[in-house]
C-alpha positions as CSV (number, residue, x, y, z in Angstrom):
1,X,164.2,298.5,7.8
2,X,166.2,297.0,5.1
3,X,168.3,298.4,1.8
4,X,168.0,296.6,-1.5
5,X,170.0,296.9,-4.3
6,X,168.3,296.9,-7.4
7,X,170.2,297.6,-10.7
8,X,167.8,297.7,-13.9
9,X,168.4,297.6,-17.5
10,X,166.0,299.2,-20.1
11,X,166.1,297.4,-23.2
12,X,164.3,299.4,-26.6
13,X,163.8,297.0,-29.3
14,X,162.1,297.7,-32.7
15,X,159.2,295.1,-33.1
16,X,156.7,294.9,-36.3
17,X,153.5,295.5,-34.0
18,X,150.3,294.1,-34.8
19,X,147.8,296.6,-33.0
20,X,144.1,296.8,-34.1
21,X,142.6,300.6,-35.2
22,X,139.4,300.6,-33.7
23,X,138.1,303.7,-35.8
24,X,138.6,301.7,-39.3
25,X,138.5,297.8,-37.7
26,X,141.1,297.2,-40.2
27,X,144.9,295.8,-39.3
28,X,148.0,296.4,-41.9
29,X,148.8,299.6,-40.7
30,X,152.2,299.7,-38.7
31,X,152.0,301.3,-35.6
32,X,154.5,302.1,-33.1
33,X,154.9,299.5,-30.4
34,X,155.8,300.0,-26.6
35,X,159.2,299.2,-27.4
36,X,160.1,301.8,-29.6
37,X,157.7,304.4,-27.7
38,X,159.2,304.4,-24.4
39,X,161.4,307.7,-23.4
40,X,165.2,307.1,-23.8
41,X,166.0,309.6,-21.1
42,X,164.1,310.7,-18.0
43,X,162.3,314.1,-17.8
44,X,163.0,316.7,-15.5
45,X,160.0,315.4,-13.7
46,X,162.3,312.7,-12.3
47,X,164.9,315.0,-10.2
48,X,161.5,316.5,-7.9
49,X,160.8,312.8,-7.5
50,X,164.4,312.0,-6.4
51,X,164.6,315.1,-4.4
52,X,161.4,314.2,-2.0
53,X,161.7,313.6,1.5
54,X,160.0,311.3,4.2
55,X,156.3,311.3,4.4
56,X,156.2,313.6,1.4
57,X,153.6,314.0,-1.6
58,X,153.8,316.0,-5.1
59,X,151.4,316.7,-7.7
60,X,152.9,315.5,-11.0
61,X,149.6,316.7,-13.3
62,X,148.0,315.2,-15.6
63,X,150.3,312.9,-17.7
64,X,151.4,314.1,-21.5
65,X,148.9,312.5,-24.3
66,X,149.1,309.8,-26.2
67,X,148.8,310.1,-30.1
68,X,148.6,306.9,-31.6
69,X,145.1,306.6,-31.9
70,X,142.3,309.4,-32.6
71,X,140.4,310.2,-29.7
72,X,142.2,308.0,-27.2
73,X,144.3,311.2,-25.8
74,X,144.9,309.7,-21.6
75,X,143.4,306.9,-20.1
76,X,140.6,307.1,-18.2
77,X,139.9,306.5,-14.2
78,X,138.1,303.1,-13.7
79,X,136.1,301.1,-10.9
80,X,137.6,298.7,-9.0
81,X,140.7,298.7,-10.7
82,X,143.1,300.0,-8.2
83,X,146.3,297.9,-9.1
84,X,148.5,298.8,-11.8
85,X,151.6,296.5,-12.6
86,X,154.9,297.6,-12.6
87,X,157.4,296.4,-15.0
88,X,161.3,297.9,-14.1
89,X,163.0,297.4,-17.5
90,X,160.2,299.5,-19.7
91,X,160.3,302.2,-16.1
92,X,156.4,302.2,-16.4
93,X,153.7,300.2,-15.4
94,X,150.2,298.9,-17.7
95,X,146.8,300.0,-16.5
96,X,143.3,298.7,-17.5
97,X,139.6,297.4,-16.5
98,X,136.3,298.7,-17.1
99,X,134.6,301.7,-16.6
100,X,131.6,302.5,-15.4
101,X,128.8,299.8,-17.3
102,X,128.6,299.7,-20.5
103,X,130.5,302.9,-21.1
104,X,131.5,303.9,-24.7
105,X,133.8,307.3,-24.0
106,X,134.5,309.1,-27.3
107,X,133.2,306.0,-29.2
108,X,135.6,303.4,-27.9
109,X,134.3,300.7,-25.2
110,X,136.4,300.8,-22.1
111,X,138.4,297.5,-23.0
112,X,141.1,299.7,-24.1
113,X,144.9,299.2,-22.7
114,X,147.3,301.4,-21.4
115,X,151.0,302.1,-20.5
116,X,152.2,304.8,-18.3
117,X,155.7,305.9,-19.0
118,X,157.8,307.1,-15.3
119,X,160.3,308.8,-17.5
120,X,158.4,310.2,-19.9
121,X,155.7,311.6,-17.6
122,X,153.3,309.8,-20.7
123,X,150.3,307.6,-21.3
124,X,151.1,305.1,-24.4
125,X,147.6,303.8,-25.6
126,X,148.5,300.1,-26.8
127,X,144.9,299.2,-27.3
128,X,142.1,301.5,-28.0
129,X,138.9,299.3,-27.4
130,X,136.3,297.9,-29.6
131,X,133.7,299.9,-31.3
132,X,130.7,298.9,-33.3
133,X,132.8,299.0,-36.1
134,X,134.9,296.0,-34.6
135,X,134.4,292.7,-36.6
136,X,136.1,289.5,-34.8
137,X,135.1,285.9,-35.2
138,X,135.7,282.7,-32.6
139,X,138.2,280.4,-33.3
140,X,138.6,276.8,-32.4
141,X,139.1,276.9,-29.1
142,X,135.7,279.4,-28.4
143,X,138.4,282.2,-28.1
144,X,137.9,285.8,-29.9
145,X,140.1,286.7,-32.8
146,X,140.4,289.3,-35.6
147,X,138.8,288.1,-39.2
148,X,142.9,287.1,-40.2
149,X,142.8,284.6,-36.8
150,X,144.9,287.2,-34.5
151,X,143.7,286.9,-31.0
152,X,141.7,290.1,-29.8
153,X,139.7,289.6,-26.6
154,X,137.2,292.3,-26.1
155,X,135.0,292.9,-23.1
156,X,137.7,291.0,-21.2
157,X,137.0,292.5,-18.0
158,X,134.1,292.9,-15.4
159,X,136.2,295.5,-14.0
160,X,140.3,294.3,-13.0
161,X,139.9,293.6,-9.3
162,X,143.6,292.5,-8.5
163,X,143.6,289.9,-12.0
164,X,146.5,291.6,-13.7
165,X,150.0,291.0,-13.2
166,X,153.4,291.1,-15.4
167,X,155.2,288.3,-16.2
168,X,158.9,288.9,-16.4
169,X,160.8,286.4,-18.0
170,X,158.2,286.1,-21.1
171,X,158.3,290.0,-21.0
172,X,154.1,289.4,-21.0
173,X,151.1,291.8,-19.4
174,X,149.0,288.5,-17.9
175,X,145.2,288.7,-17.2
176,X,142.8,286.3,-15.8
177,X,139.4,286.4,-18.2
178,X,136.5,287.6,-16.2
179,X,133.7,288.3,-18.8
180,X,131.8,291.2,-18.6
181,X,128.2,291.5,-19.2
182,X,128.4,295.3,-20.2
183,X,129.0,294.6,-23.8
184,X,125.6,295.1,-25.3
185,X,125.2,298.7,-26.2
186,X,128.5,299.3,-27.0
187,X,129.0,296.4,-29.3
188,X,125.9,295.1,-30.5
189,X,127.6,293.3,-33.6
190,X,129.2,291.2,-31.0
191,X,125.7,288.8,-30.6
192,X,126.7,287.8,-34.2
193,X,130.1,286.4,-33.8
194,X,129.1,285.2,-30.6
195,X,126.2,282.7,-32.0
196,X,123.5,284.4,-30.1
197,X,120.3,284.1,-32.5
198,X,118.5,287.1,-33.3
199,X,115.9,288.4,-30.9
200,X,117.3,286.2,-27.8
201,X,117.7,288.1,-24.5
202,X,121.5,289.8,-24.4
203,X,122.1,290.5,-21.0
204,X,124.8,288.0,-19.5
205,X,124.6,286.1,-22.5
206,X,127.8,285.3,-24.1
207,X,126.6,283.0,-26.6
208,X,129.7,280.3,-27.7
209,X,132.1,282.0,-25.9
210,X,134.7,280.1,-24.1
211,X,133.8,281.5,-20.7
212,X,136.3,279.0,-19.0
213,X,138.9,281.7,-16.7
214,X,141.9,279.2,-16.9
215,X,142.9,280.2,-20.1
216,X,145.1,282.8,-19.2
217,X,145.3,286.4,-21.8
218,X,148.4,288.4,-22.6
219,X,150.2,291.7,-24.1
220,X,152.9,290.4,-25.6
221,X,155.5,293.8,-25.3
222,X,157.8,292.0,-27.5
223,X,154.9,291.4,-29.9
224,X,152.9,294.3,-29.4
225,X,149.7,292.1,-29.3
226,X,147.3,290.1,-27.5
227,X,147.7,286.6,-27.2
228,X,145.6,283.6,-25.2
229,X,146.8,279.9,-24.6
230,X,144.4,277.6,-24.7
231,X,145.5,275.3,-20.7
232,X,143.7,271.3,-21.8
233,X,144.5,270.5,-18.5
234,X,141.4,271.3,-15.8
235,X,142.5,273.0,-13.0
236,X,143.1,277.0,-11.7
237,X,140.4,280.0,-11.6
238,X,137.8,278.1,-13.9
239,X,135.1,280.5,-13.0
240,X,135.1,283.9,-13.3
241,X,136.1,285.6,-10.0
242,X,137.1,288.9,-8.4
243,X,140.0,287.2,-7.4
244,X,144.2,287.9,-7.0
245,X,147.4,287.2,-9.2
246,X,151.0,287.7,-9.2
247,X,153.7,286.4,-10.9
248,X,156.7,285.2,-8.5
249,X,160.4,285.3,-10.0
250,X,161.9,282.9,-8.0
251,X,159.7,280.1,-9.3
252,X,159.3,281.6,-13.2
253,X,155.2,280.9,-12.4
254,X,151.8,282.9,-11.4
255,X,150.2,282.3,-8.2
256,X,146.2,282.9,-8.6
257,X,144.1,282.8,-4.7
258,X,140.7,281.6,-6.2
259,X,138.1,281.4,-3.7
260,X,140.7,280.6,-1.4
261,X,142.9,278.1,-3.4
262,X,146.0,278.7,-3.9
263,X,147.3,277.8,-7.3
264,X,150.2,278.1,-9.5
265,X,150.6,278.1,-13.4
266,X,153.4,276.7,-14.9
267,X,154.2,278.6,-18.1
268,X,156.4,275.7,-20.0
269,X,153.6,273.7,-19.0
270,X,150.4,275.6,-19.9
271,X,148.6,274.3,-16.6
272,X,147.6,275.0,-13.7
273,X,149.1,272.9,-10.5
274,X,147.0,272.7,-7.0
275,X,149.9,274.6,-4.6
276,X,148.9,272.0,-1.6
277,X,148.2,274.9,0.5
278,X,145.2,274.6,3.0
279,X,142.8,276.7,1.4
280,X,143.1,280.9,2.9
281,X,141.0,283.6,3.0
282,X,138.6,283.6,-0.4
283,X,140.2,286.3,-2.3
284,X,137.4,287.6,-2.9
285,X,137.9,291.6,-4.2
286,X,140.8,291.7,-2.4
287,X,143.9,294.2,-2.7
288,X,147.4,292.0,-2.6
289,X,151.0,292.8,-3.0
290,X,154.2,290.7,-3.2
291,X,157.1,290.6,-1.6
292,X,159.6,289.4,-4.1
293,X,162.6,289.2,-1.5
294,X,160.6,287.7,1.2
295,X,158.6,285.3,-1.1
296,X,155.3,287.0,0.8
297,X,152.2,287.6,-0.3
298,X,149.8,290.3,1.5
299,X,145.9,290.2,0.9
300,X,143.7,292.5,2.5
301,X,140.0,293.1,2.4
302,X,137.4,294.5,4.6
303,X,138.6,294.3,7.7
304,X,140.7,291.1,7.7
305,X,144.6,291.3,6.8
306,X,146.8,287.6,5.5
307,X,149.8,287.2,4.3
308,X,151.0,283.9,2.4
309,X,154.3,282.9,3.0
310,X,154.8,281.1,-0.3
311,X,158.4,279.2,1.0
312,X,156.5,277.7,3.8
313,X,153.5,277.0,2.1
314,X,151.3,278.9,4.7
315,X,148.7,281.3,5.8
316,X,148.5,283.3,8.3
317,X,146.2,286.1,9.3
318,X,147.6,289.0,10.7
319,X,145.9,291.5,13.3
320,X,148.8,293.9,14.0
321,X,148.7,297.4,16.5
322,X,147.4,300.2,15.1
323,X,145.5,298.3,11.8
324,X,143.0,300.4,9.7
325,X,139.3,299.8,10.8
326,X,138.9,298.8,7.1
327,X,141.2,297.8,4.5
328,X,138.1,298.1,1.8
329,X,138.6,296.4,-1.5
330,X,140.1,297.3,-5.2
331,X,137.8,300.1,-5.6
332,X,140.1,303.2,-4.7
333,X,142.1,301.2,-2.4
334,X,145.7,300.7,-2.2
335,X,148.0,297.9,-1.2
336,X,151.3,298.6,-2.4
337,X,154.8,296.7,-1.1
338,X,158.0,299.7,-0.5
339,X,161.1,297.1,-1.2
340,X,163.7,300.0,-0.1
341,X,162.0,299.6,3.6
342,X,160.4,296.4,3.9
343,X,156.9,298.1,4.6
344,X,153.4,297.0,3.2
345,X,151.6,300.5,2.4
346,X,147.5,300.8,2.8
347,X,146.4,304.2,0.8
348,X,142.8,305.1,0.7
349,X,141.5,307.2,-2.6
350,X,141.7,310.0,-0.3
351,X,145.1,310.1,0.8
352,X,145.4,308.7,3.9
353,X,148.0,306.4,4.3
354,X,149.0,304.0,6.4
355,X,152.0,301.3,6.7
356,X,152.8,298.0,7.5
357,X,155.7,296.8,9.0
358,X,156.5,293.0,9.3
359,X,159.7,292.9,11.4
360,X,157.1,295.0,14.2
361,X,154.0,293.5,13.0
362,X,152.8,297.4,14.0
363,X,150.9,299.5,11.7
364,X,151.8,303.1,11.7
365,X,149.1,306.0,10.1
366,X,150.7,308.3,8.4
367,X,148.0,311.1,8.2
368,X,146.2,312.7,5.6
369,X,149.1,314.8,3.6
370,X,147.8,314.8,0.8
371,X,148.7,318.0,-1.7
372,X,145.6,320.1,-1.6
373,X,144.3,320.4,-5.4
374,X,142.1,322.6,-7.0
375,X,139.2,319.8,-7.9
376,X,136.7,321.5,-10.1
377,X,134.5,319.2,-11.6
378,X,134.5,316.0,-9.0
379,X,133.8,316.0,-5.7
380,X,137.5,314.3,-4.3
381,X,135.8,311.3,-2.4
382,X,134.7,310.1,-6.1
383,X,138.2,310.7,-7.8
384,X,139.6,306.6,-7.8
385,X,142.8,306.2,-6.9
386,X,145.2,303.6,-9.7
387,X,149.2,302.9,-8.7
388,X,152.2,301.0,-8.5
389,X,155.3,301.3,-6.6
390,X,158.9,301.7,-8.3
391,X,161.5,300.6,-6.3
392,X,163.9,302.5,-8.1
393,X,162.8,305.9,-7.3
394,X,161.6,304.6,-4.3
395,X,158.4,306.4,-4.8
396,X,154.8,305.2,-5.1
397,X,152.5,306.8,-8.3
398,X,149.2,307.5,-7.7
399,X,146.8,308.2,-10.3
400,X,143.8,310.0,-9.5
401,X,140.8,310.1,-11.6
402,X,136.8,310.0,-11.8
403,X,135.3,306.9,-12.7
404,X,135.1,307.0,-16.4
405,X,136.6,310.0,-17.0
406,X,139.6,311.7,-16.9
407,X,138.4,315.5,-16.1
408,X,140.5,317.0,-13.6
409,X,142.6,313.7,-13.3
410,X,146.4,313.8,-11.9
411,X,149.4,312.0,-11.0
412,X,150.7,312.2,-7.3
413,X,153.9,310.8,-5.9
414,X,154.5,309.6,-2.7
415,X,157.6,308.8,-0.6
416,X,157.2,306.9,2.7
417,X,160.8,307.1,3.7
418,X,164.2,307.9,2.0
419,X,166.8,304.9,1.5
């Protein structure tokens, strides 16, 4: 077991945000940014968190709304869109992906984006989604933008997978494109901008679209925005792929396993570099978390378990004592690194946990301890499970919701071991 010392600053800035209004399709209005909506001083939620023991669970609820935009109240559960990443100096962590296909909940497409605030026991809605009153255009570069040239993906997901990841020196929520083909009922004024001519076939057709995935998109928190760079350079996750990415500190750049490949984007740069790491296990759907400390990187999927040792420039695959059957994939799985004990932690959408530990290479089941909760509308096996783990608390959140939908849907924290 080890101790690490983490000391975080939260810094509240006042930004002029540039957020699109789905409901009028119109931009001029100021709205609050992340920033300035963040909580100032934790909520009393915060001392049950702190107070937790080993091996322990509590049911948080259902987090307060959000009421920046009409309609868009909490952010819904979604498919295949376990990961949520963590940022410590906003204390919260962004969430999104789509839904189930093609869904249009309370007249917004689900290529909304979200922020869940730890102190505030909140959802902040930065991005409600497109509707079919959305008007964008493509720009030079085959890119989406508003009709005043302000980048505005939409559709920007065939669900998350483990393609999300923060980016901390640029202060940037980074995605890798994977187009979705969902878009067609939902946004049906989309064929226009796009260049498809009238009466062709829609499905999987994205017309002029710059389908290329090395372009990489952002949410710029200091600009409360999207952005996209353009990378001229081939090179990286050209095609679109249920594949992983992280950003490591140390080295200021992303690390993106593409079909096994191991590459690295250089953010001074714009461009993707090949890592010269013999090629790993595909990536494909795969849950990963990152060992910042250890420069380690943990992939797991089916019923195979790696870990890239990015110092060394290595694979290895791992078959440890006591390892899960299955580690499954990013739908309702779990794979979450605890700093404060040097532990890899394996959490299936029905509580049962299990852990990791490197220095024993021994897996350890934790059991099913799951708070017992009144579900009255979902059966529990189809409640998805979304989280992150904050190394300050030392406490991993859980968010537990139906595909789609968030009926019934709560926040649970857990705490593998005490500092």
């Amino acid at each position: 077991m080890r101790r690490t010392e983490l000391a975080f600053v939260l810094a509240l800035l006042s930004v002029a945000p540039h957020a699109l209004d789905a409901d009028s399709g119109q931009r001029g209005q100021e709205a609050k940014g992340l920033l300035q909506s963040l909580a100032k001083t934790p909520g009393p939620h915060i001392e049950r968190i702190k107070a937790m023991g080993d091996n322990s669970w509590i049911n948080l609820g259902q987090a307060a709304p959000c009421s920046r935009f009409p309609r868009k109240k909490v952010a819904r559960g979604r498919a295949w869109a376990g990961k949520m990443a963590f940022v410590p100096e906003l204390r919260g962590a962004f969430f999104c992906g789509t839904g189930s296909h093609g869904a249009v909940p309370d007249g917004y497409y689900m290529d909304d984006l979200w922020f869940y605030d730890v102190n505030a026991h909140k959802w902040i809605c930065l991005y409600p989604g497109a509707t079919k009153l959305t008007q964008l255009k493509l720009d030079e570069n085959g890119f989406e933008v508003t009709l005043e040239g302000v980048q505005n993906p939409v559709s920007y997901l065939s669900h998350a997978y483990c393609n999300t990841t923060y980016v901390d020196h640029l202060r940037k929520y980074m995605l890798i494109h994977r187009p979705c083909p969902w878009w067609t009922r939902a946004l049906p004024q989309r064929a226009k901008w796009l260049g498809i001519p009238d009466g062709a076939k829609l499905s999987y057709n994205y017309g002029k679209l710059n389908m290329n995935c090395r372009h990489p998109i952002y949410w710029d928190v200091n600009e409360n925005q999207w952005q996209r760079t353009f990378v001229r350079k081939k090179g990286g996750p050209e095609k679109s792929f249920c594949g992983v990415l992280e950003y490591v500190p140390s080295m200021k750049q992303a690390l993106s396993v593409h079909y096994g490949k191991v590459w690295f984007y250089d953010f001074e740069k714009e461009e993707w570099t090949d890592s010269g790491i013999a090629k790993g296990p595909s990536g494909y759907d795969s849950n990963a978390c990152l060992d910042r400390e250890a420069e380690k990187m943990y992939l797991a999927s089916g019923k195979t378990f790696h870990v890239l040792n990015i110092k060394a420039r290595k694979w290895d695959r791992l078959e440890a004592e006591g390892q899960p059957e299955n580690l499954g994939n990013t739908n309702g799985k779990l794979l979450l690194f605890d700093s404060a004990n040097g532990v890899v932690l394996f959490s299936k959408a029905g509580g049962e946990i299990w852990t990791y530990d490197p220095e024993t290479s021994r897996w350890t089941d934790m059991g099913k301890t799951t708070p017992k909760i009144p579900w009255k509308r979902y059966n529990p096996k189809y409640m998805l499970a979304h989280g992150f783990y904050d190394p300050e608390l030392n406490v991993h959140f859980i968010y537990r919701a139906g595909d789609s939908g968030s009926n019934d849907a709560t926040w649970l924290a857990y705490r593998y071991k005490r500092r």
